[in-house]
C-alpha positions in Angstrom: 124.8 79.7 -72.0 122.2 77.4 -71.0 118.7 78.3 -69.7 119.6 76.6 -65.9 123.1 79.3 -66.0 121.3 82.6 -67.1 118.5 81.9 -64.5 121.3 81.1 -61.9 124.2 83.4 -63.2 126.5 80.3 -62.9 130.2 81.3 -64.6 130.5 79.4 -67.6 133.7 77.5 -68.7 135.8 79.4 -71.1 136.0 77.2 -74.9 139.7 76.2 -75.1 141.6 77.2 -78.3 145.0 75.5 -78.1 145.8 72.6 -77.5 146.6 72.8 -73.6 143.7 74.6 -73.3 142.0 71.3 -74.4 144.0 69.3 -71.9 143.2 71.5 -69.4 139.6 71.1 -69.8 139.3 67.5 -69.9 137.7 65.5 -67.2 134.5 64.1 -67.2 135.9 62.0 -69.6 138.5 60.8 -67.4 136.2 60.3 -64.3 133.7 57.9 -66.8 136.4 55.4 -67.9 138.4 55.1 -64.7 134.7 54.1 -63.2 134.0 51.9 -66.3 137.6 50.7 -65.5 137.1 49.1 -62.1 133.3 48.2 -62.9 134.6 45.0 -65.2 137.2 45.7 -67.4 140.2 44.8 -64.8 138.8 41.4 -64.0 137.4 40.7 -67.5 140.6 41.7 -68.9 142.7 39.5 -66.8 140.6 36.4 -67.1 140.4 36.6 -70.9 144.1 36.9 -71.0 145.2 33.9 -68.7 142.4 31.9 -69.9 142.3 32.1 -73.4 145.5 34.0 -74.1 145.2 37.2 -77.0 142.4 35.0 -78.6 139.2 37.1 -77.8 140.8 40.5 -77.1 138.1 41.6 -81.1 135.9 40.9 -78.2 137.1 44.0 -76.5 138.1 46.0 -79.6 134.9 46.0 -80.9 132.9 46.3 -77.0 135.4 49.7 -76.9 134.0 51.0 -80.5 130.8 50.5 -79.2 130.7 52.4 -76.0 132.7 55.4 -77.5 129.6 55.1 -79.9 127.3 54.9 -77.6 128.4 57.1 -75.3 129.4 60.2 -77.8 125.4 59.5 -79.1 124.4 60.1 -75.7 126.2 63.0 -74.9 125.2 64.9 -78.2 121.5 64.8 -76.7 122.5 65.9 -73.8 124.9 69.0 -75.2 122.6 69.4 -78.6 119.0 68.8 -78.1 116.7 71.7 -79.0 114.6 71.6 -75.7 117.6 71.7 -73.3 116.5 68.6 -71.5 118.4 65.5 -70.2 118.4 62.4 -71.4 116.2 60.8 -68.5 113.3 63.9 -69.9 113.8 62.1 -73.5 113.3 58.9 -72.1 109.6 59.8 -69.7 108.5 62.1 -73.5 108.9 58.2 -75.1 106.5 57.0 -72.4 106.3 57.6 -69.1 107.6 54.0 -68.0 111.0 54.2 -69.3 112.4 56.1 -66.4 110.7 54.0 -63.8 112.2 50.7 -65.3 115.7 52.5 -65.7 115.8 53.8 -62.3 114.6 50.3 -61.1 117.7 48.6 -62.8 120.4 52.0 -62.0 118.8 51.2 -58.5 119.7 47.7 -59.1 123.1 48.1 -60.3 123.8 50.8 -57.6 124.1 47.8 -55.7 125.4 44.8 -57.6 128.8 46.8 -58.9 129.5 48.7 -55.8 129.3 44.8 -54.2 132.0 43.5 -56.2 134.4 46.0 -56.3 134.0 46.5 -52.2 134.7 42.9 -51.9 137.3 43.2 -54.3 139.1 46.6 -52.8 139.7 44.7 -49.8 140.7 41.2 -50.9 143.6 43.9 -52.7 144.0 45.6 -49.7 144.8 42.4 -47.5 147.2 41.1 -50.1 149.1 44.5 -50.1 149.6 44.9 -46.3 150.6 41.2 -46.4 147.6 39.8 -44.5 147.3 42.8 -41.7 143.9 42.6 -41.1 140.5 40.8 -42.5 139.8 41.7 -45.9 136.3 42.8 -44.8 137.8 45.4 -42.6 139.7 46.3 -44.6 136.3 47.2 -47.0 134.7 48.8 -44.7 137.7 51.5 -44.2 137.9 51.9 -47.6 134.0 52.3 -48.3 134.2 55.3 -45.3 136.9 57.1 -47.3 134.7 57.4 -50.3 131.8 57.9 -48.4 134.1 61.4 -47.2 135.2 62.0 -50.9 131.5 61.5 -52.8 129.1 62.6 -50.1 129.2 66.2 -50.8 128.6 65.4 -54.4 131.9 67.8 -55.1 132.8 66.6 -58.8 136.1 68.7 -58.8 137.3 67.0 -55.8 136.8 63.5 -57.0 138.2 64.6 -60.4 141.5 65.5 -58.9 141.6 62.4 -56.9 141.2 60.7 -60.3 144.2 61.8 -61.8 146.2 61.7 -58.6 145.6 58.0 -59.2 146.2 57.9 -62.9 149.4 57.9 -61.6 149.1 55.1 -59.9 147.4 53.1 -62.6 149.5 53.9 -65.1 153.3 52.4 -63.3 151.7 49.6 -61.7 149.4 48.2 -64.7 151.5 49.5 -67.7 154.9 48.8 -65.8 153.9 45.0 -65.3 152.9 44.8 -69.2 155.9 46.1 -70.3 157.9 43.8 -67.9 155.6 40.9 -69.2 156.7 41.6 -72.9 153.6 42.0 -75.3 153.5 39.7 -78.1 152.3 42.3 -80.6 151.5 39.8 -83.7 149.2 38.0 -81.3 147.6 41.4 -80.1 146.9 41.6 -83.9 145.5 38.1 -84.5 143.3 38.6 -81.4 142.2 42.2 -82.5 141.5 41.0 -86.2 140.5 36.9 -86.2 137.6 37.0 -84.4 138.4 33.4 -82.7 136.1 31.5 -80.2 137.9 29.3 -78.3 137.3 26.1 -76.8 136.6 27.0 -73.2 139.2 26.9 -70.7 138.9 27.6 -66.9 136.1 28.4 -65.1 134.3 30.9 -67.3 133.6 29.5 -71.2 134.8 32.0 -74.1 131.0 33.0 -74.8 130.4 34.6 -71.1 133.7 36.1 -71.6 133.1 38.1 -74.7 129.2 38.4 -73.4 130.5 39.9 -70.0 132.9 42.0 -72.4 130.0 43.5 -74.0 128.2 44.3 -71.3 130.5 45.7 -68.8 132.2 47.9 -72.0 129.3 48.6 -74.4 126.2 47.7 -72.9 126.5 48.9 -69.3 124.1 51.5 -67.3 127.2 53.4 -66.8 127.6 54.6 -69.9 124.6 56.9 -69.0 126.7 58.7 -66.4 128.7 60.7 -68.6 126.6 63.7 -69.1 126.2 63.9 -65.4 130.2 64.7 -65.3 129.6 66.8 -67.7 127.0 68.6 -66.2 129.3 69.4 -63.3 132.1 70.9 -65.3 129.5 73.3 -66.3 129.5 72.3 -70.2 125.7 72.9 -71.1 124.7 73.7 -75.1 126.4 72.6 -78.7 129.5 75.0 -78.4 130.6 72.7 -75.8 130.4 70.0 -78.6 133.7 69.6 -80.0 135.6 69.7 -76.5 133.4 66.9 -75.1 134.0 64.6 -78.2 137.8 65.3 -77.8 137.5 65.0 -73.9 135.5 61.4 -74.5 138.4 60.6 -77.2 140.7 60.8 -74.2 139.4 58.7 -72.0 138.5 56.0 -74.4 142.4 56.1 -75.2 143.6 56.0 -71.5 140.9 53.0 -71.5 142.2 51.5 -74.3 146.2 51.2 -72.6 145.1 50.2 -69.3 142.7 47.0 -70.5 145.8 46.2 -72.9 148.1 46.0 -70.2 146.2 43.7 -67.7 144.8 41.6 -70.4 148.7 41.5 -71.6 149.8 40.3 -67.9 147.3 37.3 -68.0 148.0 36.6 -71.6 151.9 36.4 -70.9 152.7 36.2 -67.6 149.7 33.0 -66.8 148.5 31.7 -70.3 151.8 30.0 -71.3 151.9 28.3 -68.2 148.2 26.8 -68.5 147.1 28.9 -65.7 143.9 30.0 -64.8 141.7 32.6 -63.0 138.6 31.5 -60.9 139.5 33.9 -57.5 141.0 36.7 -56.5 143.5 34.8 -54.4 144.3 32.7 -57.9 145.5 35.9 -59.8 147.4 36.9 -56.5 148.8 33.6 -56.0 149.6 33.2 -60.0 151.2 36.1 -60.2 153.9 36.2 -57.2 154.7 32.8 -59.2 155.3 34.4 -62.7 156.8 38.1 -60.6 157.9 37.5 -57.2 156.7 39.2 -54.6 157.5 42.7 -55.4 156.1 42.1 -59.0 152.4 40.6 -57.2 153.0 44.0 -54.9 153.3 46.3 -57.8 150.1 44.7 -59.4 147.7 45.1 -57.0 148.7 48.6 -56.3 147.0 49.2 -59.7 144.3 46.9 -58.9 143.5 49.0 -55.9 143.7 51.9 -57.7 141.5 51.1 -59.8 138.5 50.0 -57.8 138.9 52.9 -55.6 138.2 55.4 -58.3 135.3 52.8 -60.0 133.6 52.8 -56.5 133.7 56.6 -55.7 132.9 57.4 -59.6 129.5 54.9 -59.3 128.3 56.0 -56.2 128.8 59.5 -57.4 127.6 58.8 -60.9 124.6 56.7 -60.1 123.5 58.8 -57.4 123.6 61.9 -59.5 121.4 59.5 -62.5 119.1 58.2 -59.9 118.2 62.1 -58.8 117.1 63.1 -62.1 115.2 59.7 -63.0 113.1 60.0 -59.3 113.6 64.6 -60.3 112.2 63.8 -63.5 109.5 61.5 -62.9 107.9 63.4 -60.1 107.8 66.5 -62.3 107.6 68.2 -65.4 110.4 70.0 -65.3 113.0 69.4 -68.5 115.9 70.9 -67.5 118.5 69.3 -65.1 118.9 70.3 -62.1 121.8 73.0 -60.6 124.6 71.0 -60.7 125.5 73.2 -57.3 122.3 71.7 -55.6 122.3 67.8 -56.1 125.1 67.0 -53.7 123.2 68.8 -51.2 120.0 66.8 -52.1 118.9 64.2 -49.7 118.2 62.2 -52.6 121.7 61.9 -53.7 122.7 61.1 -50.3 120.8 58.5 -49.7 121.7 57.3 -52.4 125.5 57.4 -52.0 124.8 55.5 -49.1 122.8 52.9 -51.2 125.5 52.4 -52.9 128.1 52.5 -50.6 126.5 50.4 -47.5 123.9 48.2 -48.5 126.4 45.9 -51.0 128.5 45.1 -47.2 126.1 42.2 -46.8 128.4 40.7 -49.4 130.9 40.5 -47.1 129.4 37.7 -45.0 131.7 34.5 -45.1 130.7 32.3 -47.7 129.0 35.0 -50.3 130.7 34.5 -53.8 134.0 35.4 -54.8 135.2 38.6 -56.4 135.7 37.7 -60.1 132.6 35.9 -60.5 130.7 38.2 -58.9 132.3 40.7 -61.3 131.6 38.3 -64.2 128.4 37.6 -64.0 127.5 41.5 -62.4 128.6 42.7 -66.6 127.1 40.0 -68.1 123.6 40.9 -66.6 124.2 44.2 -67.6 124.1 43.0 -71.1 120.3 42.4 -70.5 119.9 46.4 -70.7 121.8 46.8 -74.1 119.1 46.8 -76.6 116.4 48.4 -74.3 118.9 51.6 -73.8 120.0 51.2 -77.3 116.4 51.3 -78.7 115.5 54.5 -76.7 118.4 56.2 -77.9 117.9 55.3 -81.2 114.9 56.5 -81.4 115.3 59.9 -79.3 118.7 60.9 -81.8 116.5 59.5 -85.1 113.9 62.3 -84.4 113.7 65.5 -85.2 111.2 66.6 -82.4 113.0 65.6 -79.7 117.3 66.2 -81.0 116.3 68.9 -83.5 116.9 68.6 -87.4 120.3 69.7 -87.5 121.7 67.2 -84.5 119.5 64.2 -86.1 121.6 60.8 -86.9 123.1 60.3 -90.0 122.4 57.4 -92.2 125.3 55.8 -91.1 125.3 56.2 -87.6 121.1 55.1 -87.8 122.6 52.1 -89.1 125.4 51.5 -86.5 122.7 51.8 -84.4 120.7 49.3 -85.9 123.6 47.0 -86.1 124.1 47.6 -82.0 120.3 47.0 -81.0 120.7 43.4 -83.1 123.6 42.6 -81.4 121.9 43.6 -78.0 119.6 41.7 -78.5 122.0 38.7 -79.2 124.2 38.9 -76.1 121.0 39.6 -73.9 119.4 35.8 -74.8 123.2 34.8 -74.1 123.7 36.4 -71.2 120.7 35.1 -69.6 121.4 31.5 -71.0 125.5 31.8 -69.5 123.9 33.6 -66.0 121.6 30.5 -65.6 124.6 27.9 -66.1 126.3 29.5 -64.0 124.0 30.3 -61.1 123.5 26.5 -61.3 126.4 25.5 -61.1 126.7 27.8 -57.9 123.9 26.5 -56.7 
């Protein structure tokens, strides 16, 4: 039991022991990928496929090793770390500046993926009710249903939502794969050859695998996770073992979902030379390759999925952004009652941050969807190797992890390997940002 639960004689959750038992206690791990899901992987997925067929799916193989790397490092601070502090105390104990510049860019980000994926929910939302209504209207309704879902900062609410719509995810986008027919020696070429393309379309092969990267590996999201699991209650290193199997089943549920929608634009699209550059493309393109019902069935996912990416970030960032502004106007280590953020009006301002300020993207004539998406994840990839460096050096240390949670040699070294490659993609993605924004321009 943690310090925050003896003080507040919170109930703690029982260790499972069988194997149900383990199912039963999953979730945080489920609420983190479906919001990773919808904040880049959909469109990413989809474009790669139709544009350059199975070729740079290693790009998302090894992005997906990466973040369950990344992600499991940051959760064993969080669960294992000998002063029972979060993450965001770490960071300030590394110099007090870290937490200001990260809750600059999470404030940042609050905004630029909540702007896509509210353009995006109803550009889906118009092409399911077959034109009914604006697509901005049809934003705004959807931004007050989450706003009534996340407000309240109830995580077991939103985590039953999620799986309501696993549902949904799972026989719209797996469905559509299997109707599509996977080529599965050209999954394995793509997985294994580590091709580059020429570039095809309206996004070159280098932004794709660089938006990859930072939407899967290198994305502020990643540093929601312990949030969630702060609200299931799991709080010291017993908790260890279900939280690495918990984040094992997301990763997985991950895994299918990007493999179907990149297998829709690699068979349904690619063959026929067709490519992605709008939302209204990939609906067009695919009542072509499906029929109606097929394009129907699609977006059902699609919707689906940036519903449950833009109530897990508002939620998610909200709760980070607390404990940054918490943790940089005091002293105070441990996080806070996972019963009192919701009710903070930190968090709800924040919420609504997230949730109202990104409208101004609906004006007529703001960008479209996808590359807003696109060039959203590749930013994110500026943030890699400064996130990548603190953790490092946080999980290397023995006075802020503890001796017996320090890294291994190995994983010091996967860790080195990451920060280099950070560093990589970030002077790419702000080479591939600047081509882009001129050719906008």
């Amino acid at each position: 039991m943690s310090k925050e639960q003896i003080k507040t004689g919170e109930a703690v959750p029982a260790i499972p022991t069988t194997f149900w038992g383990y199912i039963k206690s999953f979730g945080p791990g489920l609420v983190v990928v479906l919001t990773w899901l919808g904040a880049g992987d959909l469109v990413n997925s989809a474009t790669a496929g139709s544009n350059y067929g199975y070729a740079l799916m290693w790009g998302l193989a090894l992005s997906l090793l990466f973040r369950y790397f990344i992600v499991d490092v940051i959760a064993r601070y969080h669960l294992c770390n000998q002063h029972g502090e979060t993450v965001i105390s770490a960071f300030k104990r590394i110099h007090p500046i870290v937490p200001i510049l990260l809750g600059i860019a999470v404030f940042a980000f609050g905004h630029i993926y909540s702007s896509y994926m509210i353009k995006g929910i109803g550009e889906a939302t118009h092409y399911l009710v077959y034109g009914f209504g604006p697509s901005w209207l049809w934003s705004l309704f959807w931004v007050s249903v989450i706003g009534i879902l996340v407000f309240s900062g109830r995580f077991d609410r939103v985590q039953k939502v999620f799986y309501a719509t696993l549902a949904l995810l799972t026989l719209s986008l797996i469905g559509i794969a299997i109707y599509s027919g996977p080529d599965v020696v050209g999954i394995a070429r793509g997985t294994f050859l580590f091709e580059i393309p020429e570039d095809q379309g309206s996004f070159s092969a280098l932004l794709i695998i660089v938006s990859l990267v930072g939407a899967v590996a290198g994305s502020v999201a990643n540093l929601l996770y312990p949030y969630f699991m702060q609200q299931k209650g799991w709080s010291g290193p017993k908790y260890r073992k279900v939280q690495r199997y918990d984040l094992l089943f997301g990763i997985i549920i991950i895994i299918v979902l990007d493999l179907a929608v990149w297998v829709v634009g690699a068979e349904l699209l690619h063959p026929k030379g067709l490519t992605i550059s709008s939302i209204d493309d990939l609906a067009n393109l695919l009542v072509i390759a499906l029929g109606k019902a097929g394009g129907v069935i699609f977006y059902v996912g699609v919707l689906a999925a940036l519903f449950n990416a833009l109530s897990g970030a508002a939620m998610g960032y909200s709760y980070l952004l607390v404990d940054i502004i918490h943790k940089i106007k005091t002293d105070e280590k441990l996080p806070i009652d996972k019963d009192k953020v919701g009710k903070m009006t930190s968090y709800k301002a924040f919420v609504l941050w997230c949730l109202v300020s990104p409208l101004i993207w609906l004006v007529p004539g703001m960008p479209d969807f996808i590359t807003m998406t696109v060039l959203g994840n590749a930013a994110s990839a500026v943030l890699f190797p400064v996130i990548s460096l603190a953790l490092w050096y946080i999980t290397a240390t023995p006075k802020f992890i503890g001796r017996d949670f320090t890294n291994k040699w190995w994983e010091n070294v996967i860790i080195a390997i990451l920060v280099i490659v950070g560093f990589v993609m970030s002077y790419y993605s702000i080479v591939q940002i600047a081509e882009k924004v001129l050719q906008l321009i």
